[in-house]
C-alpha positions as CSV (number, residue, x, y, z in Angstrom):
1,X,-32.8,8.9,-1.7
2,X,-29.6,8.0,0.4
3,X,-26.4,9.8,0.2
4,X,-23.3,8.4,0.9
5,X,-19.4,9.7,0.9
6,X,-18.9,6.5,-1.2
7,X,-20.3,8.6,-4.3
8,X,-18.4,11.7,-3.9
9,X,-14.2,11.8,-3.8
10,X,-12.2,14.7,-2.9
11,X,-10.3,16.4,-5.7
12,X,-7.6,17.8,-3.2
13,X,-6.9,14.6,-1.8
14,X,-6.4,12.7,-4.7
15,X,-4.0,14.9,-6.5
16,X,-2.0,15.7,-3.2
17,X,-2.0,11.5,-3.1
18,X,-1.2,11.7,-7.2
19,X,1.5,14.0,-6.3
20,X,3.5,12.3,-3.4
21,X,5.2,9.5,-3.8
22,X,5.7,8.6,-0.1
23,X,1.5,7.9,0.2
24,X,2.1,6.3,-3.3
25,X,4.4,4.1,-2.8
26,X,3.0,3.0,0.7
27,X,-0.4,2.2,-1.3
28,X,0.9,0.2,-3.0
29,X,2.4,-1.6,-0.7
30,X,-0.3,-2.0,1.4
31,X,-2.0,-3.0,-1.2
32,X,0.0,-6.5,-1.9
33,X,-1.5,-9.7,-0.3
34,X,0.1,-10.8,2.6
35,X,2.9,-12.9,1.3
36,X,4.4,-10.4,-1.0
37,X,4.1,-7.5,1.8
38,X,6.8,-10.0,3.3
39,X,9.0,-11.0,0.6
40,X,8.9,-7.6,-0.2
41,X,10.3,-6.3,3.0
42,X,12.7,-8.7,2.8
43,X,14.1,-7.4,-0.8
44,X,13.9,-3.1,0.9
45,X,16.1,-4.5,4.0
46,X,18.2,-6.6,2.3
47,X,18.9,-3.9,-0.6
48,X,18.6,-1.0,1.8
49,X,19.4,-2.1,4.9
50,X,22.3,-0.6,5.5
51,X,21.0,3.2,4.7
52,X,18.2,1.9,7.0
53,X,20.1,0.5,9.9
54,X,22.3,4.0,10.1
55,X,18.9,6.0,10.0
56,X,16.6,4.6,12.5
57,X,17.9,1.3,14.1
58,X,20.3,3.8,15.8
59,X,17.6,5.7,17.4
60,X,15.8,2.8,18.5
61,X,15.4,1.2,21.4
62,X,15.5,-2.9,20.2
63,X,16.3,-4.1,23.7
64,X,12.9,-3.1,24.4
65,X,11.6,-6.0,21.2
66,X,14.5,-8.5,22.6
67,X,11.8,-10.7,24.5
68,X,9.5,-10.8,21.5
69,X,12.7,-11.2,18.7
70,X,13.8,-14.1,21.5
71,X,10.5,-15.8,21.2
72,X,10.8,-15.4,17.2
73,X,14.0,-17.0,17.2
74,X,12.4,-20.0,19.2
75,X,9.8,-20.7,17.0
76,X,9.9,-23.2,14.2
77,X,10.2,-21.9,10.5
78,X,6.1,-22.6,10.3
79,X,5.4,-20.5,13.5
80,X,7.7,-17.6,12.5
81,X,5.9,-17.5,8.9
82,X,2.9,-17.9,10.9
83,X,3.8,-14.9,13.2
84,X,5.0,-12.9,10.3
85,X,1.7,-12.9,8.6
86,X,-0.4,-12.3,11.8
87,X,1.4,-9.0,12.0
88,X,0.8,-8.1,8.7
89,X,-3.0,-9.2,9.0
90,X,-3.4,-7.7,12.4
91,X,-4.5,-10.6,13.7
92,X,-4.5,-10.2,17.7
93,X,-2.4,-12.9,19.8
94,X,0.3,-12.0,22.5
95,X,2.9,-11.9,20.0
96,X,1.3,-9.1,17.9
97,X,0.0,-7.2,20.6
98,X,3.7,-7.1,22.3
99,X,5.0,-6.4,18.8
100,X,2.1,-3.6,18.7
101,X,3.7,-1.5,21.8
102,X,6.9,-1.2,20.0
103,X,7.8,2.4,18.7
104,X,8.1,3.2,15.3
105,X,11.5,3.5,15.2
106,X,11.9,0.0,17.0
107,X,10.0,-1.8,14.8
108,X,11.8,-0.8,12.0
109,X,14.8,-2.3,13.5
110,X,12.8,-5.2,14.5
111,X,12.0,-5.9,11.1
112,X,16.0,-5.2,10.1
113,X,16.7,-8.0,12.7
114,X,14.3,-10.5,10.9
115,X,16.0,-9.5,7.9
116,X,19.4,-10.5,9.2
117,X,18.4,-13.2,10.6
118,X,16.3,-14.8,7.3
119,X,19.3,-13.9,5.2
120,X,21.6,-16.1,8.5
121,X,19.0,-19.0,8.5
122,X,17.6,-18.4,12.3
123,X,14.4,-16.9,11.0
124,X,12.7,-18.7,8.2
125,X,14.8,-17.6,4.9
126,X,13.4,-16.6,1.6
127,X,13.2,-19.3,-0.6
128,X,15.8,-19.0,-2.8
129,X,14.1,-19.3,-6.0
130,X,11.3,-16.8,-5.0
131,X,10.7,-14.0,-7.2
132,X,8.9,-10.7,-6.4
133,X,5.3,-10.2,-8.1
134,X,5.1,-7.4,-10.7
135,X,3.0,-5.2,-8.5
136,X,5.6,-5.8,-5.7
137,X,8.6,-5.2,-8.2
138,X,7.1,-1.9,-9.2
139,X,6.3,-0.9,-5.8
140,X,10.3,-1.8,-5.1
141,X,11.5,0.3,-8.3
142,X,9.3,3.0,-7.2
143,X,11.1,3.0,-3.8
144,X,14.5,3.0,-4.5
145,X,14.2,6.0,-7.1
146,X,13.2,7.7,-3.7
147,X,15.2,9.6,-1.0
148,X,16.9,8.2,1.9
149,X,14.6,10.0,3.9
150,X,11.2,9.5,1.7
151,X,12.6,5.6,1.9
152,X,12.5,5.4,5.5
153,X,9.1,7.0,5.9
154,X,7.7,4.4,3.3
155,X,8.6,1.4,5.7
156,X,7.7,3.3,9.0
157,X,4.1,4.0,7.6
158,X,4.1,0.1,6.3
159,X,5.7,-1.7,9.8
160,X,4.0,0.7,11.8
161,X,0.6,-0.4,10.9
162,X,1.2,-4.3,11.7
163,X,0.8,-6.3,14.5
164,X,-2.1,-4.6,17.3
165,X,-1.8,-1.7,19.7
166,X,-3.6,-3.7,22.8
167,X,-3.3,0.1,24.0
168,X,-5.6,1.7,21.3
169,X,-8.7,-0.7,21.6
């Protein structure tokens, strides 16, 4: 007979996950296909960007991501989308791997500047009669009955994890 840790689950665990919203809420978020992750983000930046921006684009460092936002920005709508979703699948290419480098803090304001720029036109806009899936609206809900603070871990824990850290493999 073959055991496995498939069978068994850790009671701990799963009531400290049950009981904090911040690994809750990021779940669920990683947990939406590829497509709503970005709509999604579009909706926390564009609702919360400002409480954002003041928090961590400050810190950061986004001349360091001007050569990659540079190259966004020359892309065609299909190629940004394209790009968008290769981050979010970790699909490797030079684009995700330079976006992978960035620090946490710095990709948080990268994604504030696609924000800006999808709500401008320069970067591929959401389309205007787009609505957010139930899971995605009740991931957004969840999130904005959260702290500044707890709100700003969420999206570092889900832009963090995109793109490919050429340095880690």
């Amino acid at each position: 007979m073959t055991f496995t840790t498939d069978r068994f689950t850790n009671p701990y665990l799963t009531a400290t996950a049950a009981a904090n919203p911040v690994f809750t809420v990021t779940d669920r978020i990683k947990r939406l296909n590829t497509d709503e992750q970005l709509a999604l983000l579009w909706y926390i930046y564009t609702e919360l960007g400002k409480a954002i921006t003041a928090a961590a684009p400050g810190a950061a460092r986004l001349q360091l991501a001007e050569g990659l936002l540079n190259q966004v920005q020359q892309m065609s709508y299909t190629e940004q989308l394209q790009f968008m979703r290769d981050l979010v699948n970790r699909v490797s290419n030079a684009a995700t791997r330079a976006y992978g480098v960035l620090s946490a803090n710095t990709k948080l304001a990268f994604w504030y500047q696609l924000a800006e720029w999808m709500t401008q036109g320069t970067v591929i806009p959401m389309p205007s009669d787009y609505r957010l899936s139930t899971e995605a609206d009740k991931a957004l809900v969840d999130l904005k009955l959260l702290d500044r603070g707890q709100q700003i871990t969420i999206l570092r824990n889900v832009v963090v994890g995109m793109g490919v850290d050429p340095l880690a493999c």
